[in-house]
BAMARKE-891095 format. One line per field, with one value per residue (C-alpha): x, y, z. Coordinates in steps of 0.5 Angstrom, whole numbers, m for minus. Each point is the difference from the previous one (the first is absolute). Layout:
<nodes>
px <- (X,...) $
py <- (Y,...) $
pz <- (Z,...) $
</nodes>
This chain:
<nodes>
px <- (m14,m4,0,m4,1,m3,2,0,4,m1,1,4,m5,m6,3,2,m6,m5,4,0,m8,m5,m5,m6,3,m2,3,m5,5,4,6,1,5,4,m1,3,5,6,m3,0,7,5,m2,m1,m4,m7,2,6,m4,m6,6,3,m8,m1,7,m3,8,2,0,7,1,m3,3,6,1,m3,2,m5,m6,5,m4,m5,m6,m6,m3,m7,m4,0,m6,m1,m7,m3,m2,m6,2,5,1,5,3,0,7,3,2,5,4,m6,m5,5,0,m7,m1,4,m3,m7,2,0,1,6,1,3,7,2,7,3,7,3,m1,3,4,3,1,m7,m4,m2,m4,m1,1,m4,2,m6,2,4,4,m3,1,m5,1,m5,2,0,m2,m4,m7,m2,3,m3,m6,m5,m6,m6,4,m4,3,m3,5,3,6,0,1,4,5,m2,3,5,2,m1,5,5,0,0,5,m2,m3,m7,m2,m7,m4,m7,m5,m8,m3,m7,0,m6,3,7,2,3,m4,5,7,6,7,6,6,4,4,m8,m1,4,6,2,2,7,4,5,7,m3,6,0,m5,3,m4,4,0,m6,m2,m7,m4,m8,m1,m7,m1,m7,0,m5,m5,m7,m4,m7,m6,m6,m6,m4,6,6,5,4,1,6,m4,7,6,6,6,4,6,4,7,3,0,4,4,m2,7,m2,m7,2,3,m7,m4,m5,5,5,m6,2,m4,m1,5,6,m2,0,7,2,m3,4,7,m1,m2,8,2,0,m1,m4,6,3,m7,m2,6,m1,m7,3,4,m6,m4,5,1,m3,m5,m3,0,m6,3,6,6,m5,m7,3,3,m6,m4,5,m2,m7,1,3,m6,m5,3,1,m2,m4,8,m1,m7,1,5,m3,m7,5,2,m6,m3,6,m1,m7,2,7,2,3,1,2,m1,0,0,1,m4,0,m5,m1,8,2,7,2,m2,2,m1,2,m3,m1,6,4,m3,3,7,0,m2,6,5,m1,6,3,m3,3,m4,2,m4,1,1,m5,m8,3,m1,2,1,1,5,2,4,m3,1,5,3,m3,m4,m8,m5,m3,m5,1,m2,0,0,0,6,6,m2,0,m8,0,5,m3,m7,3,3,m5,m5,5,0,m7,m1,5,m4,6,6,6,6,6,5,m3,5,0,5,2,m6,m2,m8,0,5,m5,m6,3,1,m7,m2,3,3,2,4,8,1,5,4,1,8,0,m3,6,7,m2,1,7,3,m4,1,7,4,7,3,m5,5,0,m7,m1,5,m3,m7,2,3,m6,m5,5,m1,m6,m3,3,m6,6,2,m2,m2,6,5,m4,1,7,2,m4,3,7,m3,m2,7,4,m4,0,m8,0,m4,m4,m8,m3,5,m2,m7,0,3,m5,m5,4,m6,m4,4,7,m2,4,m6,m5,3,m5,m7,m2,1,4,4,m5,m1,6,m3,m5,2,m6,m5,4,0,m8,0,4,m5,m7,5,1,m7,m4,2,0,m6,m4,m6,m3,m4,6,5,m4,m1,7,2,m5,4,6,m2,m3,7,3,m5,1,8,m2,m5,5,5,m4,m2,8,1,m6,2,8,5,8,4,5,1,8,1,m2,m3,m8,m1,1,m6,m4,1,m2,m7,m2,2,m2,6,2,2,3,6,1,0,4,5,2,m1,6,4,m1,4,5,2,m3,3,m1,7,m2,m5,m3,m7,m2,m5,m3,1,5,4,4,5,m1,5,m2,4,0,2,7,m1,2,m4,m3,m5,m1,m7,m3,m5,m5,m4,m4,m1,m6,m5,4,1,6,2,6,3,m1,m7,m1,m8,m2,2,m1,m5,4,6,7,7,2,m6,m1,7,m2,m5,4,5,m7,m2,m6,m4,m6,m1,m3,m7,1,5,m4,m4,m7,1,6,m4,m4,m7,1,m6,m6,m1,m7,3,2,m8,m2,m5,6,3,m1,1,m4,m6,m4,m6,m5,1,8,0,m4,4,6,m2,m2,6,4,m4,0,9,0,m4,5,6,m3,m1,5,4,m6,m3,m6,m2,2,m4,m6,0,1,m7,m3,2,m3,m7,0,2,m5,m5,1,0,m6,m5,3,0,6,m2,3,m2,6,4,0,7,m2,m2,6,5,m4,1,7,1,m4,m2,m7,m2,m2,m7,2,7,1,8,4,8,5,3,7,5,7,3,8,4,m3,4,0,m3,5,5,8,3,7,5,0,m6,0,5,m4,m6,5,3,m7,m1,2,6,m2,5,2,1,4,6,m3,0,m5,m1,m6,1,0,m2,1,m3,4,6,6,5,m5,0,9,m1,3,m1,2,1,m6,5,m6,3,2,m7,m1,5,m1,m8,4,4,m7,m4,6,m1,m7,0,7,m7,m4,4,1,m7,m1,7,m4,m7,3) $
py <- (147,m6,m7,m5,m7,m3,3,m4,0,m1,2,7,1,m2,5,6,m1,0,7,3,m1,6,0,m4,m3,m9,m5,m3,m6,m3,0,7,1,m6,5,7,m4,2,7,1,m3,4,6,m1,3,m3,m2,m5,m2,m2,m3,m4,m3,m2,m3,m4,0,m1,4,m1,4,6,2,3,2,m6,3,5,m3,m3,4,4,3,0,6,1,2,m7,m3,m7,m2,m4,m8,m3,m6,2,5,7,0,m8,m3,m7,m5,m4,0,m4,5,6,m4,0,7,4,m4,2,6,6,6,3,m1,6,0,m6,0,m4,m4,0,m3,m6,m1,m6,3,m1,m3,6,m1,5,m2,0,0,m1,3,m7,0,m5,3,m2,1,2,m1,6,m4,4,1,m5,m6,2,m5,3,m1,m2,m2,m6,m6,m5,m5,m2,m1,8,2,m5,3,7,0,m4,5,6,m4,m1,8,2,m4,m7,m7,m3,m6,m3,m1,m2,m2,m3,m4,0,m8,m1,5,m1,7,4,5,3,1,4,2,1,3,m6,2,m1,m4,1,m3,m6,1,0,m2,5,m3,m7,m3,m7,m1,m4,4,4,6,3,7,2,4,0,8,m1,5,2,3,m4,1,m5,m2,m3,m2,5,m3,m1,1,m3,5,2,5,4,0,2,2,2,3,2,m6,0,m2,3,m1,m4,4,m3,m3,m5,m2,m6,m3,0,m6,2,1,m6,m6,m3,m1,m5,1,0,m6,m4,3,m3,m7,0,2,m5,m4,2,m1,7,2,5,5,0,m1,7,3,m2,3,6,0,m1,4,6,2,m3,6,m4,m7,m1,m4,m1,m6,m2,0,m5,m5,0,m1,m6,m3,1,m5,m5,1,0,m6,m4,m7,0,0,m8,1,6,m3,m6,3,4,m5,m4,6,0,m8,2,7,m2,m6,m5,1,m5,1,m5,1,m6,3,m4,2,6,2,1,m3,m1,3,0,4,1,4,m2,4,m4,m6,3,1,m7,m4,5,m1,m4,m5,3,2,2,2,2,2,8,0,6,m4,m6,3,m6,3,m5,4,m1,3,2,1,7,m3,3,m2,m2,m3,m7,0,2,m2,1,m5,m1,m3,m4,m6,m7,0,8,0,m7,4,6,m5,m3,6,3,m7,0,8,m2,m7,m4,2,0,4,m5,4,3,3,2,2,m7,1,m7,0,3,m5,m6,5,m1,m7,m1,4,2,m7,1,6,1,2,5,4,7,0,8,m3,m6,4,5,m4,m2,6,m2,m8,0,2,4,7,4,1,m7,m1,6,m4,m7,3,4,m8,m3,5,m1,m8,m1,7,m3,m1,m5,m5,m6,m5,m4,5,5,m6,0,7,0,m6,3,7,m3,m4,7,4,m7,1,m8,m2,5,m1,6,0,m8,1,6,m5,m6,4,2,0,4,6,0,2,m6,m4,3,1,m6,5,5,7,m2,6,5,0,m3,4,4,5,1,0,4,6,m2,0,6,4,m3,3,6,1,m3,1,m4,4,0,m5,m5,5,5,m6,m2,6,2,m8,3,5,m3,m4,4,3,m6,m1,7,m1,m6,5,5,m5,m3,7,2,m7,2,7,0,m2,m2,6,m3,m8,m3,m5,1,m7,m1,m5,6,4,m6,m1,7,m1,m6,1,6,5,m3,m6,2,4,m7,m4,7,m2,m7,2,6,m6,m5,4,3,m5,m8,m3,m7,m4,m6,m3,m6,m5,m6,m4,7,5,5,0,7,1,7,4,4,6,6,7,m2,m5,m5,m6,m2,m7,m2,m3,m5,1,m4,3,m3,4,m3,1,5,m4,3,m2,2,m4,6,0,7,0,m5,4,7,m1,3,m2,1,3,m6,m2,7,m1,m6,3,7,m6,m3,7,m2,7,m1,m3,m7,m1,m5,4,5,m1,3,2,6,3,6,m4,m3,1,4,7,0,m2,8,2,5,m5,m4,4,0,7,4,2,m1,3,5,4,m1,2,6,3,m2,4,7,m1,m1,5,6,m2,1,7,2,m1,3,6,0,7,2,5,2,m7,m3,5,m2,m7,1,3,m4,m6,4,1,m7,m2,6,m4,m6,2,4,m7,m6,1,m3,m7,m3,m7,0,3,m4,m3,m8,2,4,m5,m5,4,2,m7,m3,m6,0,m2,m7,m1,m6,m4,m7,0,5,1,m6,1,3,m6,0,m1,m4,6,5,1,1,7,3,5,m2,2,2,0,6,2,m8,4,7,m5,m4,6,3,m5,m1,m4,m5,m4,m7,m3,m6,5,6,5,5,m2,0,m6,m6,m2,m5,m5,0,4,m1,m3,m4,m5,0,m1,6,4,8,4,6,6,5,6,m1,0,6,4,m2,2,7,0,m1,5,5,m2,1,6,3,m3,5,6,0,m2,7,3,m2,3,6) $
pz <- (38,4,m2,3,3,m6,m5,m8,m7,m6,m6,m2,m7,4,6,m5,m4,6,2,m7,0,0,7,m2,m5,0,m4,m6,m2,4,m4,m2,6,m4,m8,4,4,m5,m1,8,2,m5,m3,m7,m6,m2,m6,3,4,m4,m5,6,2,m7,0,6,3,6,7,1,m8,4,5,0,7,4,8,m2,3,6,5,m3,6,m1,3,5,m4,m6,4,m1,m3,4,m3,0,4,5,5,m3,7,m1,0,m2,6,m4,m6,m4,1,m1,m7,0,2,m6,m5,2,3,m5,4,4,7,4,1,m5,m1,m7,0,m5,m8,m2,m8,m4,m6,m3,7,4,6,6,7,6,7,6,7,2,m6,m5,m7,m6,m7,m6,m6,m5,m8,m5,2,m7,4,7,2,3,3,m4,m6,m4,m4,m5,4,6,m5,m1,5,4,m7,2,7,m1,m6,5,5,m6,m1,7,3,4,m2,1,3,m1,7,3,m6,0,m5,m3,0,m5,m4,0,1,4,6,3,m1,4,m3,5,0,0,7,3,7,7,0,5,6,1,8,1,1,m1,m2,2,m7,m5,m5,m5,m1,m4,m2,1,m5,2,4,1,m6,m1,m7,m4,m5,1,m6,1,m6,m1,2,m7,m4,m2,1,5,5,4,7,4,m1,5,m3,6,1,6,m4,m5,m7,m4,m6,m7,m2,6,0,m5,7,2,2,m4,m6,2,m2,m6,m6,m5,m5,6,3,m6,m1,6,m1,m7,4,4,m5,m3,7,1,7,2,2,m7,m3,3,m3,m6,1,2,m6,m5,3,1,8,5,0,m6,4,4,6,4,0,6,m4,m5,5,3,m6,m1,7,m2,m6,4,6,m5,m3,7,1,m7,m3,m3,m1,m5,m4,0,m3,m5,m3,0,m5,m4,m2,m1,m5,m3,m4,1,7,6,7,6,7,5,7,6,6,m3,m1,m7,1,m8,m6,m8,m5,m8,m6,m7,m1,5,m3,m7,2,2,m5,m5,6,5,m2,6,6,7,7,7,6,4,6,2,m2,m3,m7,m5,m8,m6,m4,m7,m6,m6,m7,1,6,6,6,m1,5,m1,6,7,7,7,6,7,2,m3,m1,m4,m1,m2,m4,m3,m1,m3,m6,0,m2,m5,m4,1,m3,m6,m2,3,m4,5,m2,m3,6,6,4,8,6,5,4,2,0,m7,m3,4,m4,m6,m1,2,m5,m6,m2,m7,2,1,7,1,5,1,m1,2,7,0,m3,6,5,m1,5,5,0,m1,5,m2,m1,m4,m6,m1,1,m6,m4,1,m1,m7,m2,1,m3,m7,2,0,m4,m6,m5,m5,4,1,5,1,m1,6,5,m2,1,6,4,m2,3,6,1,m2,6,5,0,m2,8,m1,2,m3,m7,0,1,m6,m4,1,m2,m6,m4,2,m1,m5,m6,m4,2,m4,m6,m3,2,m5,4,6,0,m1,8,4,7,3,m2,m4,6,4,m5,0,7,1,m5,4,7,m3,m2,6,7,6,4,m6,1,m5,m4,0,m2,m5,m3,1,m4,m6,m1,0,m5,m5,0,m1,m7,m2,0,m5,m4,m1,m2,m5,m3,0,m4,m5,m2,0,m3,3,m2,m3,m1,3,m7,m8,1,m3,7,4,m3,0,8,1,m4,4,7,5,2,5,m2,m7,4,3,m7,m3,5,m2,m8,1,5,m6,m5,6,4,m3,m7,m2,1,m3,m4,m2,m2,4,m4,m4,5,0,7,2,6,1,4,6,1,6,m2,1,m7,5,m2,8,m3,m6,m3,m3,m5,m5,m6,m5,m5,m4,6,4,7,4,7,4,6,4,0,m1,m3,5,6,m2,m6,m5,m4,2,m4,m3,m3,m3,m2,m4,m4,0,m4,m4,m2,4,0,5,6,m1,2,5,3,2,7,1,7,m4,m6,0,m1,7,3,m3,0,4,6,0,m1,6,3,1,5,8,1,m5,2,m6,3,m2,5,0,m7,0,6,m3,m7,3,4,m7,m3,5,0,m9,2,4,m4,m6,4,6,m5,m2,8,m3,m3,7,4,m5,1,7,0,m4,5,5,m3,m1,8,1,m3,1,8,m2,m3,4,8,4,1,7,m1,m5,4,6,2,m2,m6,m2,2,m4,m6,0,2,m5,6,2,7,1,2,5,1,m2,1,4,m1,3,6,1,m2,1,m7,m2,0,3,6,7,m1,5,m2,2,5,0,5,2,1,5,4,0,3,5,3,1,6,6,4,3,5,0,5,m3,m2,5,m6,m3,m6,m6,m4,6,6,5,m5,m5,2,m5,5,4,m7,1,8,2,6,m1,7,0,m4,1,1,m7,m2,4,m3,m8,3,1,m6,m3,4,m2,m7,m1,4,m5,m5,3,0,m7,m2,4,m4,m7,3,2) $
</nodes>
């Protein structure tokens, strides 16, 4: 048998079934070689092969010899019918009009030859190949997803889902193309719906290697497979006016469709997933992770670890240089919308260089405790936390603020503003590190203030001050912390010991030790025995646990919008330690109580949790280790000398204590209430003596009891991060809901299978009343949501330049000497010619023998054979480096 030059290929069910038909025979659908392809590739009972079409399986489930079609022949006699609009012996040029061609041919042409047919599981596709080798694939789906010619739709919508519906199932990605509107009427006219590898690739220069282009794959190949819809003229429907079904790639098998670009576009639901990690400080490869994990495999997942990166940077370009002006804009709306809200800005020629800020919770935990208050500045945007302790002994937040730079004025503004939003009440002590700008801000400023010292920030100096073998440092260091920790001692008893410390270790000439002690005032504890709270904050400890906690949640690349998104996170967590506290305080009780002493029952009635484990402390030490070794009265009022034991029963100190019963006034001389707001052993060793059964009113410091603070600043609409919108509050319900329903059924298959078509019913109704709205859609738009920040109509501020803060280094990594010595051997030699050697390290200029007047003879050949020792030894190098290759 002869074949002629341009012979074609198509499909093995169109070939057997165009040979099988009776002379004289026509087609009256179009489809009807698609209902007996099953029967005609395999023989099989009729009754199978009505089962299998109605089933709507797949072609790769039919066939079970796939090589039977592999050069299958047409005989002379299956003559092709002619077409109305081209030539039976008309050929196609090129690889498009071959398309062209067998989608509009219906016939067989002489001599057609079928190359193979492709299977992936269920994807099945039969391979075309023109005479210059190029292969086509049409993709066997069942003929009730097929789109066809003349098929009409209510809505573009419909039959954008049909295509893609019917790519889904046939095993490659859509993409939408050319589109026409109807300007007056706001509708599509025209539009077309490619494959998604559609288009001719860029052309690509072979052996171009000098661009410094990465290496990229390519994905477009001019596929033609597309489906073209227009609008039927005096109607709103839709029509299919062509459809081409031929591809010129294979097809993607179904388990990795999900890598498409089509199904890789990230909905709603996982950009604001996204956004919340990063609001946890989460980035985006542990948040993709995460998502995978919930959301049971990365089939599941729409999107790679790339998409969600790239939504991240999408964020940060949406926000851009609108960065001040939206957070400037959110907090106006919060001073319009929450109570008792402060916001100030300080803005010159358009750049916002301060702000502060404090909610009416803030302004709450002030006024309960605010005796004390520390703040320090970050070194990565300057931002300045007022911290606190309140009434369980953690952290809280007064207020915050953000400044441009480190300076007197700023930090002088940002006090200012604080006292300003909390009516001008100044805390009794106020405490920062030794930055001089903050202490010229505070004297400035707070003038009914105690000024402190951090003593953390001094003590861990003293290795790098005093110079001296380590071991005497650590022993020097471990003394002082005893010295100067020491919450008993008194003023002049301190300076005794620390001059006769100084003598000991020789340091009595020393400038740093001397500058420490002169300002002694500032920062030993045995000076501010006198202050009410003194010693409920010695360090900054407090705002350094703060700061790391703003850290941990935030980060150094996150703009304004997302640092202060990050910073209402990080407080809501703080509050919300403090509400759980609060509720363990109300509905428990200690498991057990150390004494058989009233007082101790009466101390866990008034004080919250945290504080009674302290106040039980001194109760159990008052009967354990502290008795009354003398006893007196002085003009009506019983003295006491109460003996201070450890747990060896060595009496360590002895304390003088006064008590006047009739009113029951008692103080001790070591100051223990003053200093931390709660009575010390050798009180409660007196009243244990007195028989004294609950702890005196005026003994019982407001900032310490359960009642502290009001229960409303725990209202929901106190809180920075919940989202009490409508639309927040009914997403969360149906998601609440729907999770309730599957753990009521997840044991039971057929009440799970029923809810999951119930939800289905819903979805599909849903789909079917509201049309897809893409105005809501739009990437602003969706950013807008998830951050919760509206885009700014016009700037009136921008964000401050980039300012280099006290301590924040040079920003260069070290380098060691090794790696110094790597570089330095890389260079190349150069010969003096004052001592005529090849060297790396001088010349002439600066030769180290010049300085001593010396004048060497030239010892090249030296240098000539340390460049050959050296020449062997990289070749040695090179020879293993080959070894370890092999």
């Amino acid at each position: 048998m002869t074949h002629s030059t341009d012979q074609n290929i198509i499909s093995a069910n169109l070939l057997i079934h165009e040979t099988a038909q009776r002379p004289g025979e026509q087609h009256h659908d179009k489809n009807d070689h698609i209902d007996a392809q099953a029967n005609l590739l395999v023989p099989r009972s009729n009754d199978q092969a009505a089962d299998r079409h109605e089933e709507g399986t797949r072609m790769s489930e039919t066939i079970d010899q796939p090589n039977v079609a592999d050069k299958l022949l047409i005989p002379q006699s299956a003559e092709p019918e002619p077409d109305n609009h081209q030539d039976a012996n008309e050929q196609p040029d090129g690889p498009a009009d071959l398309v062209t061609h067998l989608s509009n041919q219906r016939a067989v042409p002489d001599h057609v030859l079928v190359a193979s047919i492709e299977q992936q599981e269920s994807i099945a596709s039969n391979v075309y190949q023109s005479p210059n080798g190029t292969k086509y694939w049409t993709p066997n789906v069942p003929p009730d997803l097929k789109p066809y010619e003349g098929a009409r739709f209510r809505t573009i919508d419909e039959a954008v889902g049909m295509y893609e519906r019917y790519a889904e199932r046939a095993g490659f990605s859509t993409r939408l193309g050319t589109s026409k509107r109807d300007k007056a009427k706001g509708v599509f006219k025209l539009r077309y719906i490619l494959c998604s590898r559609a288009n001719k690739p860029k052309d690509q220069e072979a052996g171009n290697t000098s661009s410094l282009k990465r290496c990229r794959s390519i994905k477009a190949t001019d596929c033609k497979a597309c489906v073209k819809i227009r609008r039927v003229k005096r109607s709103t429907d839709y029509v299919v006016y062509k459809f081409i079904e031929q591809h010129n790639h294979g097809l993607t098998a179904p388990e990795n469709l999900d890598l498409s670009r089509k199904k890789r576009k990230l909905d709603f639901a996982a950009k604001q997933f996204i956004a919340d990690c990063r609001n946890a400080n989460i980035g985006p490869t542990k948040a993709h992770n995460i998502y995978v994990v919930l959301k049971g495999g990365h089939q599941n997942v729409r999107g790679t670890t790339t998409e969600f990166k790239n939504f991240g940077r999408d964020i940060r370009e949406f926000i851009g240089d609108r960065d001040a002006q939206m957070v400037v804009d959110k907090f106006n709306e919060r001073v319009e919308n929450k109570q008792n809200y402060t916001f100030k800005t300080h803005i010159v020629e358009k750049e916002l260089q301060l702000l502060f800020w404090c909610d009416g919770v803030s302004k709450t935990n002030y006024h309960a405790f605010g005796d004390v208050v520390a703040f320090d500045a970050t070194y990565d945007m300057i931002f300045v936390p007022f911290t606190g302790v309140d009434h369980h002994k953690k952290c809280t937040i007064f207020g915050a603020g953000l400044i441009h730079n480190e300076t007197i004025e700023s930090y002088s503004w940002l006090l200012q503003k604080f006292l300003e939003a909390h009516d001008g009440k100044q805390p009794l002590i106020i405490l920062t590190d030794q930055d001089c700008a903050m202490k010229q801000a505070v004297n400035n400023v707070f003038d009914k203030s105690v000024h402190r010292l951090c003593m953390w920030h001094i003590t861990q100096k003293i290795p790098a001050k005093i110079k001296g073998s380590d071991e005497t440092n650590a022993e020097l260091k471990q003394r002082i912390h005893k010295l100067v920790w020491n919450v008993y001692i008194e003023p002049h008893r301190f300076e005794k010991r620390w001059n006769l410390l100084m003598t000991e270790y020789g340091l009595e000439d020393h400038a740093w030790m001397n500058e420490m002690y002169a300002i002694r005032e500032q920062w030993i504890p045995c000076y501010f025995r006198d202050i009410p709270m003194c010693c409920l904050m010695k360090t900054t400890s407090r705002c350094e646990s703060a700061n790391h906690m703003f850290k941990a949640n935030s980060s150094p690349h996150n703009t304004l919008v997302q640092f202060m998104l990050c910073y209402d996170t990080s407080v809501d967590k703080i509050r919300n330690k403090q509400r759980k506290l609060s509720y363990e305080t109300d509905t428990t009780n200690p498991e057990r109580y150390k004494t058989s002493f009233s007082i101790e029952r009466h101390a866990n009635e008034v004080y919250t949790r945290t504080l009674f484990w302290e106040v039980q402390k001194e109760i159990d030490k008052s009967n354990s280790l502290c008795y009354v070794a003398e006893r007196g009265m002085v003009d009506g009022v019983n003295t006491y000398l109460v003996a201070h034991q450890d747990h060896t029963k060595e009496i360590v100190n002895e304390f003088k204590v006064t008590f006047n019963k009739s009113d029951l006034t008692v103080s001790c001389v070591c100051m223990g209430f003053t200093r931390v707001g709660y009575l010390c052993r050798h009180v409660f060793c007196v009243f244990r003596h007195h028989n004294i059964f609950q702890i005196p009113a005026k003994y019982i410091h407001p900032r310490w009891c359960r009642d502290a603070i009001p229960a409303s600043v725990h209202l929901l609409e106190n809180r920075l991060c919940d989202d009490q919108s409508r639309s927040g509050v009914l997403w969360r319900g149906i998601c609440d809901n729907v999770n309730m329903c599957r753990d009521r059924v997840r044991g039971n298959i057929e009440k799970l299978q029923e809810l999951s078509d119930q939800i289905q019913a819903i979805k599909d109704k849903l789909f079917s009343e509201i049309p897809y709205d893409h105005s809501i859609n739009k990437k602003d738009v969706v950013i807008e949501d998830v951050i919760a920040h509206k885009q700014p109509a016009e700037l009136s501020c921008t964000a401050p330049r980039k300012i280099r803060n006290k301590g924040c280094g040079k920003h260069k990594r070290t380098v060691g000497p090794g790696e110094k010595a790597i570089k330095s051997s890389k260079k190349k030699r150069r010969k003096c010619n004052f001592c005529g050697k090849l060297v790396r390290g001088h010349d002439k200029r600066n030769c180290p023998l010049k300085k001593e007047g010396k004048l060497v003879e030239d010892d090249s050949s030296t240098d000539k054979e340390d460049e050959i020792y050296e020449d062997e030894e990289t070749e040695e190098s090179g020879y293993e480096d080959s070894g370890s290759d092999e």
